[in-house]
NUNU-446109 format. One record per residue: residue number from 1; x, y, z of N, C-alpha, C, CB in turn. Coordinates in nm, 4 decimals, padded with zeros to 6 digits. Glycine has a CB too. Example, Ala and Ser with C-alpha at 12.3 -4.5 7.8 and 13.67 -1.06 7.14 Angstrom:
! residues 2
   num         nx         ny         nz        cax        cay        caz         cx         cy         cz        cbx        cby        cbz
     1    01.3190   -00.5690    00.7800    01.2300   -00.4500    00.7800    01.3200   -00.3300    00.7800    01.1308   -00.4473    00.9046
     2    01.2850   -00.2250    00.7080    01.3670   -00.1060    00.7140    01.2900    00.0030    00.7870    01.4084   -00.0598    00.5725
! end
This chain:
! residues 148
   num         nx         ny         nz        cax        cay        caz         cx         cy         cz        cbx        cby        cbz
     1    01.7764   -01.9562    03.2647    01.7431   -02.0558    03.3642    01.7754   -01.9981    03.5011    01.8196   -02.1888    03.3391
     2    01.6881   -02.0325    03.5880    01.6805   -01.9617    03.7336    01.7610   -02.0830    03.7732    01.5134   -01.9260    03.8227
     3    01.6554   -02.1831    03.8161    01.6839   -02.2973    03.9182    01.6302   -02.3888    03.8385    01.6217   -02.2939    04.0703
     4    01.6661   -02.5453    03.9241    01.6276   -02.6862    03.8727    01.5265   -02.7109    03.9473    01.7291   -02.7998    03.8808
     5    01.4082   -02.7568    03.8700    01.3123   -02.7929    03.9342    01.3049   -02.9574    03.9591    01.2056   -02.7357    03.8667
     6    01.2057   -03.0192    04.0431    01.2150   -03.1370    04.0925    01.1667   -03.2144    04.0039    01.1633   -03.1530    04.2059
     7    01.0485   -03.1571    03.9214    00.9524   -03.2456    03.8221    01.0724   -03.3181    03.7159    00.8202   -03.1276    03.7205
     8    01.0153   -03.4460    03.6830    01.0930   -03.4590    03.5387    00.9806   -03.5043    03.4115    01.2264   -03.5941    03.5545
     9    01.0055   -03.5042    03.3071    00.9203   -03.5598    03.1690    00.9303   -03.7328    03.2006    01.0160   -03.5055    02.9843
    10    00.8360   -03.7638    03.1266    00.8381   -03.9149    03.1251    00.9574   -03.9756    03.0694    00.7262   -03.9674    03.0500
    11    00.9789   -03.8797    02.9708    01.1280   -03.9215    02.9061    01.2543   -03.9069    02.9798    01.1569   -03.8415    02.7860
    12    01.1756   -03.8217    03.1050    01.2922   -03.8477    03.2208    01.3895   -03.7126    03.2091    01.3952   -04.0090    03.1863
    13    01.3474   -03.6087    03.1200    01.4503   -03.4876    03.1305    01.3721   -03.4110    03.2314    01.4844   -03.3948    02.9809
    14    01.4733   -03.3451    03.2862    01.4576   -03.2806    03.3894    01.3863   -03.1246    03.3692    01.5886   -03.2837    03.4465
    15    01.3503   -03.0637    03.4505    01.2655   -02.8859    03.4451    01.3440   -02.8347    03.4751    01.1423   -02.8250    03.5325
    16    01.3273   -02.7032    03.4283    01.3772   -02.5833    03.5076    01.3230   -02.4772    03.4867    01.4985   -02.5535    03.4951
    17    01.2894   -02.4007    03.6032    01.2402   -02.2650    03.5885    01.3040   -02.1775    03.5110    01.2315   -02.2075    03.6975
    18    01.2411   -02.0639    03.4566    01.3697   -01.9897    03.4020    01.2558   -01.8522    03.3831    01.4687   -02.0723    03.2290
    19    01.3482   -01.7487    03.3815    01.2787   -01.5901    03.3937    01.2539   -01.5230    03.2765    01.3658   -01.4870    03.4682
    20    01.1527   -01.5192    03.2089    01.1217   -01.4320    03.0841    01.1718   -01.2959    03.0984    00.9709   -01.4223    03.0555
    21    01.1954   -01.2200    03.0113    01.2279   -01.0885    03.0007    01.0955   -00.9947    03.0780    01.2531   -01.0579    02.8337
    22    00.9774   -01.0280    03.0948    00.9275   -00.9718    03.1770    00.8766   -00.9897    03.2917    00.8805   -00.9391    03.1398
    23    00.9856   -01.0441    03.3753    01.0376   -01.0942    03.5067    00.9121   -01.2133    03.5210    01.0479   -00.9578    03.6464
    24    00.8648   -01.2644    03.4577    00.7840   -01.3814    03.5446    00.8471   -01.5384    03.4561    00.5640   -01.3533    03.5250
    25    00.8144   -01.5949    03.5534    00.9056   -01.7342    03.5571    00.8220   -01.8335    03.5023    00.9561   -01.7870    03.7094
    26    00.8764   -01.9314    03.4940    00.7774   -02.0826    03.3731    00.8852   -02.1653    03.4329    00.7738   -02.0824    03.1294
    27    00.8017   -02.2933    03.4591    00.8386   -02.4169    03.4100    00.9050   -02.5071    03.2981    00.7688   -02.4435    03.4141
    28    01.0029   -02.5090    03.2779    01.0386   -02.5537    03.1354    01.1135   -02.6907    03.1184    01.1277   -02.4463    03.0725
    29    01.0595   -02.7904    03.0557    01.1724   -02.8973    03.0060    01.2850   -02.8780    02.9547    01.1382   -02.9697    02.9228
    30    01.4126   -02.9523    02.9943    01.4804   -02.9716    02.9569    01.5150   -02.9897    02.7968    01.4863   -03.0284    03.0255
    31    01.4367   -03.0504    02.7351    01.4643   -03.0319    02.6021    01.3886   -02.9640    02.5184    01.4773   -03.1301    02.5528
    32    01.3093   -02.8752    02.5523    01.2931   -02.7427    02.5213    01.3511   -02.5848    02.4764    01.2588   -02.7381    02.5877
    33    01.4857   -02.6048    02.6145    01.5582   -02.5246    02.6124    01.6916   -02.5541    02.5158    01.5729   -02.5022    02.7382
    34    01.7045   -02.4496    02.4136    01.7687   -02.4610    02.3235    01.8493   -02.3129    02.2407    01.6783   -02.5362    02.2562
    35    01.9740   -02.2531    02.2176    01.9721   -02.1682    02.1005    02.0220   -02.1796    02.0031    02.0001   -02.0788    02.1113
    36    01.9863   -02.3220    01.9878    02.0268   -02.3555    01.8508    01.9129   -02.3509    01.7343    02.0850   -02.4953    01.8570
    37    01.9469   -02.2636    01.6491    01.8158   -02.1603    01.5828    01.7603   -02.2795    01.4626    01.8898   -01.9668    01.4857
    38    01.8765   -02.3268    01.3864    01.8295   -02.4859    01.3255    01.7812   -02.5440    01.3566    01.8784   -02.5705    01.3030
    39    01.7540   -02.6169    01.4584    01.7060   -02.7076    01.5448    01.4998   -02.7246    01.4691    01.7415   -02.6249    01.7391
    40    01.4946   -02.8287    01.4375    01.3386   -02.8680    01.4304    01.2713   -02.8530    01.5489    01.3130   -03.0089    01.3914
    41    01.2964   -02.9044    01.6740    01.1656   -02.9386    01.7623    01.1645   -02.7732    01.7904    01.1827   -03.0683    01.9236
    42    01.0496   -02.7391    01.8690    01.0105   -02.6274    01.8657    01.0963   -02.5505    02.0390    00.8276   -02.6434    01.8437
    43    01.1429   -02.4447    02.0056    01.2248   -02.4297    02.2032    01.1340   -02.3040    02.2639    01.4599   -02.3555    02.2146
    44    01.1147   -02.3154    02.3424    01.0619   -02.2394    02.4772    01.1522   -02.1264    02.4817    01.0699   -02.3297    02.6260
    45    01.1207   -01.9643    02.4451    01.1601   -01.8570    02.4673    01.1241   -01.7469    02.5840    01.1432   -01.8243    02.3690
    46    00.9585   -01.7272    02.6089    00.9076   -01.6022    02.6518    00.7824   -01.7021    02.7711    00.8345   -01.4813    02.4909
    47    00.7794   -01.6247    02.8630    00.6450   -01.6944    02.9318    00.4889   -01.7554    02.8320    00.5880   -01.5603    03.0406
    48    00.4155   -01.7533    02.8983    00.2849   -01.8190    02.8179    00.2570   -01.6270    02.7953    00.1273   -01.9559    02.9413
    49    00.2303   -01.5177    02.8645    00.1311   -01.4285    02.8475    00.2453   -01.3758    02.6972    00.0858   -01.3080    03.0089
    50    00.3736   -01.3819    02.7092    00.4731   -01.3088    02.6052    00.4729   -01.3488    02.4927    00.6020   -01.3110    02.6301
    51    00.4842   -01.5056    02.4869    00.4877   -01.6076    02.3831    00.3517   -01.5504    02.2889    00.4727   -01.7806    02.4547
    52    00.2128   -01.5474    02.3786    00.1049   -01.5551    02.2771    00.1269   -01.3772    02.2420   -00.0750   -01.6206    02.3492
    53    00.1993   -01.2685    02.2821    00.1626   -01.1411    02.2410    00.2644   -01.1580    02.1665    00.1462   -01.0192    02.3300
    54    00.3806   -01.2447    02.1048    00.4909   -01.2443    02.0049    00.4159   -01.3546    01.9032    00.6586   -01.2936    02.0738
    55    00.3309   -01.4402    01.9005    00.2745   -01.5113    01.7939    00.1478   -01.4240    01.7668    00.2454   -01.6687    01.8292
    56    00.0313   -01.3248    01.8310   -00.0194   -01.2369    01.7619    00.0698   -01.1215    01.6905   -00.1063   -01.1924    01.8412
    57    00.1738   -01.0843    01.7325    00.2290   -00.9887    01.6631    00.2837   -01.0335    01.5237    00.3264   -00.9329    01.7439
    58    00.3359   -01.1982    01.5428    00.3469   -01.2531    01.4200    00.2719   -01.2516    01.3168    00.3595   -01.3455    01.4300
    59    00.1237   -01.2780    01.3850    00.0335   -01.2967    01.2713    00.0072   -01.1427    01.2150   -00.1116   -01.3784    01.3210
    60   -00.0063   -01.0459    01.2981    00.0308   -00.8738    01.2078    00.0755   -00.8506    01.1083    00.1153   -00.7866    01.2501
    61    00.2188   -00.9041    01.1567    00.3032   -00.9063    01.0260    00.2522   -00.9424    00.9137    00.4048   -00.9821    01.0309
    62    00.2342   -01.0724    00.9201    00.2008   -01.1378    00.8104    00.1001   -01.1035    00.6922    00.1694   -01.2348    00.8570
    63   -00.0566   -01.0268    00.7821   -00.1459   -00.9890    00.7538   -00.0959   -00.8695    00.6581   -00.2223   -00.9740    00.8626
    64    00.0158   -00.7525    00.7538    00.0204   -00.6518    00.6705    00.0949   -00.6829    00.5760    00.0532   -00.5442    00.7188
    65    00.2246   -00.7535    00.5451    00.2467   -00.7954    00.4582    00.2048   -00.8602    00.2973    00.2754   -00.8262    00.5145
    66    00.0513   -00.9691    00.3636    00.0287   -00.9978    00.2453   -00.0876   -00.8746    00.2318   -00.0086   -01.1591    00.2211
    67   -00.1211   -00.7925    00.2562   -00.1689   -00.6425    00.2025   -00.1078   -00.5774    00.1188   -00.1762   -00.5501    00.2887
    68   -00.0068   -00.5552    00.1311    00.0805   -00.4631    00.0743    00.1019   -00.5821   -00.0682    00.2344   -00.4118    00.1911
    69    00.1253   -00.6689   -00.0669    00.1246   -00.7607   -00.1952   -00.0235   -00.7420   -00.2613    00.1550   -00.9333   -00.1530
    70   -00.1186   -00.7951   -00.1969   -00.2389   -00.7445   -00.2640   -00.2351   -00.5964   -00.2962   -00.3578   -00.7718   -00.1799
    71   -00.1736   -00.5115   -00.2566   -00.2177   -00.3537   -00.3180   -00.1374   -00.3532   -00.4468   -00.1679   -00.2024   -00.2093
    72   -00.0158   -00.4078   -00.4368    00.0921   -00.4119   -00.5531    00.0367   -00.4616   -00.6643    00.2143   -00.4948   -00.5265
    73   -00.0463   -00.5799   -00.6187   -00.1029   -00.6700   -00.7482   -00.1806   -00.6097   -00.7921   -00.1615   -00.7979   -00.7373
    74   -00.2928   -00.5433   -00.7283   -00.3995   -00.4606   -00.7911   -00.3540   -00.3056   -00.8682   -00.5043   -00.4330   -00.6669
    75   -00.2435   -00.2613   -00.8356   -00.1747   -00.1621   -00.8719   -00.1256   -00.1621   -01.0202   -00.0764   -00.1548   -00.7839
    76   -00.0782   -00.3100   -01.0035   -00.0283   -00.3341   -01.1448   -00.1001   -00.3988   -01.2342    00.0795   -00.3979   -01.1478
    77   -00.2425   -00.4489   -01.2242   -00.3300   -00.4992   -01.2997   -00.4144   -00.3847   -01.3239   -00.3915   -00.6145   -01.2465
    78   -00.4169   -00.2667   -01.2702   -00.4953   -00.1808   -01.3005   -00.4239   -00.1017   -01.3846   -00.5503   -00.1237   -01.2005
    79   -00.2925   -00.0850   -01.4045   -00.2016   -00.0111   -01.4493   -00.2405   -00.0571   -01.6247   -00.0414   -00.0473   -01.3722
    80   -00.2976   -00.1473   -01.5934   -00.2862   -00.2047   -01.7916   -00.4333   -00.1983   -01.7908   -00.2072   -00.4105   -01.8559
    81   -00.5506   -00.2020   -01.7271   -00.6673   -00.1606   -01.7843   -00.6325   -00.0023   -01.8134   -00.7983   -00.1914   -01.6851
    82   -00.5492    00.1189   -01.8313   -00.6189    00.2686   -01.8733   -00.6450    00.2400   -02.0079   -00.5199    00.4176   -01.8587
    83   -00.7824    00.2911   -01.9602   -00.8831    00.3106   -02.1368   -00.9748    00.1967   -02.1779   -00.7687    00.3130   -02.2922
    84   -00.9771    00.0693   -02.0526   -01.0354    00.0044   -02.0810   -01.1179    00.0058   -02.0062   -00.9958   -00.0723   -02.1060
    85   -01.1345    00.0441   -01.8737   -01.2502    00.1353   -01.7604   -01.2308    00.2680   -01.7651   -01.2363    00.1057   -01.5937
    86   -01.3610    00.2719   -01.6641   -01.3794    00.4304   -01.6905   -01.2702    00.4784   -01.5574   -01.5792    00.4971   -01.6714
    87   -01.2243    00.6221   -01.5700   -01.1270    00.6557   -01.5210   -01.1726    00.6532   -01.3432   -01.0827    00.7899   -01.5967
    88   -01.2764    00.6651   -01.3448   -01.3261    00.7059   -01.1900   -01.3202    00.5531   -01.0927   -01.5185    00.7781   -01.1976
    89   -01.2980    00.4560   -01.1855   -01.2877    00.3542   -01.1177   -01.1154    00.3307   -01.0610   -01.3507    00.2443   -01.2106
    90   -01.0459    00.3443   -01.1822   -00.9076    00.3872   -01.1161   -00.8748    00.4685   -00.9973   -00.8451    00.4507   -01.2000
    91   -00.9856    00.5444   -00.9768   -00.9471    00.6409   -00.8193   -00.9904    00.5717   -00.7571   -01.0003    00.7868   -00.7722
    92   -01.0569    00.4392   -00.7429   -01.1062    00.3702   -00.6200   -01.0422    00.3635   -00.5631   -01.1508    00.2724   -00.6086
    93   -00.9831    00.2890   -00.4117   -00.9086    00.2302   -00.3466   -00.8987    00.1098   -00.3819   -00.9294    00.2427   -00.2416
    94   -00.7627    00.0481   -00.3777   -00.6749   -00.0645   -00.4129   -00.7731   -00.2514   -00.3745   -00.5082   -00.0278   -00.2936
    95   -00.8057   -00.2210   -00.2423   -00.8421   -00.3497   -00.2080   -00.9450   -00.2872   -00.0514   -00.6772   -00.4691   -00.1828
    96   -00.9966   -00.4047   -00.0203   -01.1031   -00.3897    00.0606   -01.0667   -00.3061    00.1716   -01.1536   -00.5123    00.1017
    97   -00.9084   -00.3339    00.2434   -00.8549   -00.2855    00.3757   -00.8279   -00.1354    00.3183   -00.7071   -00.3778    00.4427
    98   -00.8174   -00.1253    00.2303   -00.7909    00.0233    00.1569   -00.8965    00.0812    00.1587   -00.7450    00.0315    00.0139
    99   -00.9947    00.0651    00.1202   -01.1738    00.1349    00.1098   -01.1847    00.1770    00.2524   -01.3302    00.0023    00.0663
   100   -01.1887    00.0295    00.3461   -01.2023    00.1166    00.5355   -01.1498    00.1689    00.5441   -01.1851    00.0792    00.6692
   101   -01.0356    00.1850    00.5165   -00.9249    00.2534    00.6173   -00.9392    00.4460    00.5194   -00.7022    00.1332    00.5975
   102   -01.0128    00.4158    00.4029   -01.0178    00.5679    00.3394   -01.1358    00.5842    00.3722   -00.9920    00.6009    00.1815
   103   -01.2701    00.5207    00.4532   -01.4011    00.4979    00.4827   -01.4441    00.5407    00.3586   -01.4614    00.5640    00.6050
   104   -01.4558    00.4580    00.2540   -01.5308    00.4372    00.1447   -01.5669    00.2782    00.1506   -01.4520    00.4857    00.0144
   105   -01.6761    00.2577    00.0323   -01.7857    00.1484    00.0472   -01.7158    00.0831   -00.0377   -01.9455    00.1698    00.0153
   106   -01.6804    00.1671   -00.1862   -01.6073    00.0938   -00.2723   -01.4935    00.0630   -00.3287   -01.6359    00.1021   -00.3262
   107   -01.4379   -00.0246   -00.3827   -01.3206   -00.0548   -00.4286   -01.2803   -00.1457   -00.5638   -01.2753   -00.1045   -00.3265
   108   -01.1928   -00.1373   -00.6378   -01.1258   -00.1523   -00.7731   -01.0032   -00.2399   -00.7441   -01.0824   -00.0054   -00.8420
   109   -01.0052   -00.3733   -00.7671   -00.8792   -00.4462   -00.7646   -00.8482   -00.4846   -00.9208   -00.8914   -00.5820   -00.6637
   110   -00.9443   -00.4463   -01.0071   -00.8932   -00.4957   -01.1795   -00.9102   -00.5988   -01.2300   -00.7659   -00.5001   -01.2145
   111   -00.9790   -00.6870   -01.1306   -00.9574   -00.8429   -01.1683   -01.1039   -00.8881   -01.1633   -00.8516   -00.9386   -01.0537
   112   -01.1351   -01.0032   -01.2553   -01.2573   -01.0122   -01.2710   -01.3363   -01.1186   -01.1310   -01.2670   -01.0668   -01.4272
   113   -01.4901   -01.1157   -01.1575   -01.5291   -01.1529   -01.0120   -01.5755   -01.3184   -01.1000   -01.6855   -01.0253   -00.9091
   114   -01.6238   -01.4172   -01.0287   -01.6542   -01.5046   -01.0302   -01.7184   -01.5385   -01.1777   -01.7116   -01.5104   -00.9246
   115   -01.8187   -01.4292   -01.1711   -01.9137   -01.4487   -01.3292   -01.8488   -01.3568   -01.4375   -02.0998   -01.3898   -01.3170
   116   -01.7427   -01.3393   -01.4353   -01.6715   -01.3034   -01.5486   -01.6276   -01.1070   -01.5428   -01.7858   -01.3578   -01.6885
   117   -01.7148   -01.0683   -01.4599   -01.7464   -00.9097   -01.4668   -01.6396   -00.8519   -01.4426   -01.8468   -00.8509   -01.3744
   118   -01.5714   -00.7129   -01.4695   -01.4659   -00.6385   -01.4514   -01.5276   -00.5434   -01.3943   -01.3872   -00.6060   -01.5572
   119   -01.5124   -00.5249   -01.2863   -01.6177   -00.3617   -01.2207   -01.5889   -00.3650   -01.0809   -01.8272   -00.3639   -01.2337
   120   -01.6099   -00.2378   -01.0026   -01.5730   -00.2256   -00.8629   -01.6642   -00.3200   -00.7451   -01.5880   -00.0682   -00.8333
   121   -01.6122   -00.3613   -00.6719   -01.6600   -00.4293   -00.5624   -01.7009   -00.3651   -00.4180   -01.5669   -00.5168   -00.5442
   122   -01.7949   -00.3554   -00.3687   -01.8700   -00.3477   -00.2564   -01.7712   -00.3812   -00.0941   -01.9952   -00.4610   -00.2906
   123   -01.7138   -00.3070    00.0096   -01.6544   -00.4086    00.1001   -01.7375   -00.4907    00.1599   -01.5834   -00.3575    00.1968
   124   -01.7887   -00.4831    00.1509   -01.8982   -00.6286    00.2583   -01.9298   -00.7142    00.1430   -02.0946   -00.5716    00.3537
   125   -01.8145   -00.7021    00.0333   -01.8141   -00.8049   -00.0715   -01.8994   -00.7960   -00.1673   -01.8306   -00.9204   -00.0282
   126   -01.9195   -00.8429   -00.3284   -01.9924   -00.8295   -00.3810   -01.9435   -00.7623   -00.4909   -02.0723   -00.7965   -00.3191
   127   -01.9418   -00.7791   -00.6102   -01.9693   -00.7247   -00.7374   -02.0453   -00.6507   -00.7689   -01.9887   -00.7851   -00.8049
   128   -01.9960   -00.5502   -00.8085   -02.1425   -00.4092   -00.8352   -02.2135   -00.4723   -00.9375   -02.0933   -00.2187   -00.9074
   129   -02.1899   -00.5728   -01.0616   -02.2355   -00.6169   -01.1820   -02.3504   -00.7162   -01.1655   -02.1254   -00.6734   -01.2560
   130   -02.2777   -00.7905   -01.0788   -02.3157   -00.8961   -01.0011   -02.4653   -00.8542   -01.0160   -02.2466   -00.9078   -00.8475
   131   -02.4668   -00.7288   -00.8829   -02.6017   -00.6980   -00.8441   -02.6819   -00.6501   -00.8942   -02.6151   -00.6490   -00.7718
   132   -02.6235   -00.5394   -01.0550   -02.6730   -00.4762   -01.1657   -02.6973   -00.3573   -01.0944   -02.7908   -00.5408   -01.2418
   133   -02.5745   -00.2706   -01.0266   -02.5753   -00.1643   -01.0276   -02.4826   -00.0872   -01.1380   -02.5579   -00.1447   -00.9106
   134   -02.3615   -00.1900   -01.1722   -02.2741   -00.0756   -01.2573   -02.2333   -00.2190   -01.4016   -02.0792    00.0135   -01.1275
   135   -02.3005   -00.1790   -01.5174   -02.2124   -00.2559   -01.6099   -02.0931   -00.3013   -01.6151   -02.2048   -00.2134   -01.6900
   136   -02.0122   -00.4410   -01.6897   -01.9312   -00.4653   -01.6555   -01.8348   -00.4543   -01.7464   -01.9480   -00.5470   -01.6057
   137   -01.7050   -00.3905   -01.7425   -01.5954   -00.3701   -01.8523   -01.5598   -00.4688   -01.9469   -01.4780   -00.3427   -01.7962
   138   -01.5911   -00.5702   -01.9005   -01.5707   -00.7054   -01.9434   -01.6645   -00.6730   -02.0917   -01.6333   -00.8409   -01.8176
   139   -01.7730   -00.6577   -02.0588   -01.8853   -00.6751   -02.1905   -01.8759   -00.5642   -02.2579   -02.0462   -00.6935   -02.1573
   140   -01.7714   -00.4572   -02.2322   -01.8069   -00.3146   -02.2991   -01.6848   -00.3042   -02.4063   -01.8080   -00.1694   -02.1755
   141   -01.7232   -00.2478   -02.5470   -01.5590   -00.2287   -02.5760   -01.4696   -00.1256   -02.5417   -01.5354   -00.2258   -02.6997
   142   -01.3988   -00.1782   -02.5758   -01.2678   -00.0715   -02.5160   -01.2596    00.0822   -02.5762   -01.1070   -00.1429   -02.5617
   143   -01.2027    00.1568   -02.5356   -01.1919    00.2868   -02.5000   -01.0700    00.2978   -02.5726   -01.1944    00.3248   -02.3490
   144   -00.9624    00.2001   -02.5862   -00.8416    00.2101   -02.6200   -00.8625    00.2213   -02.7507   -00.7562    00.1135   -02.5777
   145   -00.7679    00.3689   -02.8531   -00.7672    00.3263   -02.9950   -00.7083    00.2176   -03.0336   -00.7184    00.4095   -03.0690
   146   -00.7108    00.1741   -03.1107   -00.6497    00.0326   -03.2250   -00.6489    00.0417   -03.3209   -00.7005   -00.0863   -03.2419
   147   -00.5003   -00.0064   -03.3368   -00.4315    00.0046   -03.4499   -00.5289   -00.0023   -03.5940   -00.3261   -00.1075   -03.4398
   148   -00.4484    00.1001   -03.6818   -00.5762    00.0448   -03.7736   -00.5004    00.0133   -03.9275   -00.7224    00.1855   -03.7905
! end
């Protein structure tokens, strides 16, 4: 908090300016300002330009986070198809952000698509089976010996 400002809330608490870490100043209510980290109502930390580059950075997080869960999941659902696809599908990339980022078209998450099919997916979405480019594991038998 810099200074007290003149404005008050209808509820009658008072403003105060106060200096973000990157020297520019805000307007702030009185019951806004808070560091009490429990606290429900929501408190006023960073200017407006800081605030929104710390809630996009939030949402980053989050994004890469639930990535890395999707790669895990597909990691480990693919881990129990060997022998039940063909091996070249196992070298796909994990999930869609995995295919761009290796600039490939296609990708292998293990899991079946809407109409039942087990087969690699297209990034601009899509089931290869779907479209009747690649048969689907689902309908093929397995590769795996069994017990006999």
């Amino acid at each position: 908090m810099v200074r007290a400002s003149e404005r008050r809330t209808k509820a009658g608490n008072a403003f105060w300016w106060c200096r973000c870490s990157c020297g520019a100043e805000r307007e702030v209510p009185s019951d806004k300002l808070s560091l009490n980290t429990a606290r429900r109502k929501p408190t006023v930390n960073a200017c407006e330009t800081c605030a929104r580059e710390l809630q996009v950075e939030g949402v980053y997080r989050k994004n890469d986070r639930e990535e890395k869960q999707r790669r895990q999941a597909a990691l480990e659902t693919r881990s129990q198809l060997r022998g039940q696809v063909p091996e070249r599908w196992l070298s796909l990339p994990l999930t869609d952000a995995h295919a761009r980022e290796l600039g490939q078209k296609l990708f292998f998450r293990g899991t079946t698509c809407l109409r039942g099919h087990l087969a690699p997916y297209r990034i601009n979405g899509g089931c290869l089976a779907c479209s009747g480019q690649t048969p689907s594991a689902a309908d093929s038998p397995s590769t795996k010996p069994r017990g006999s």
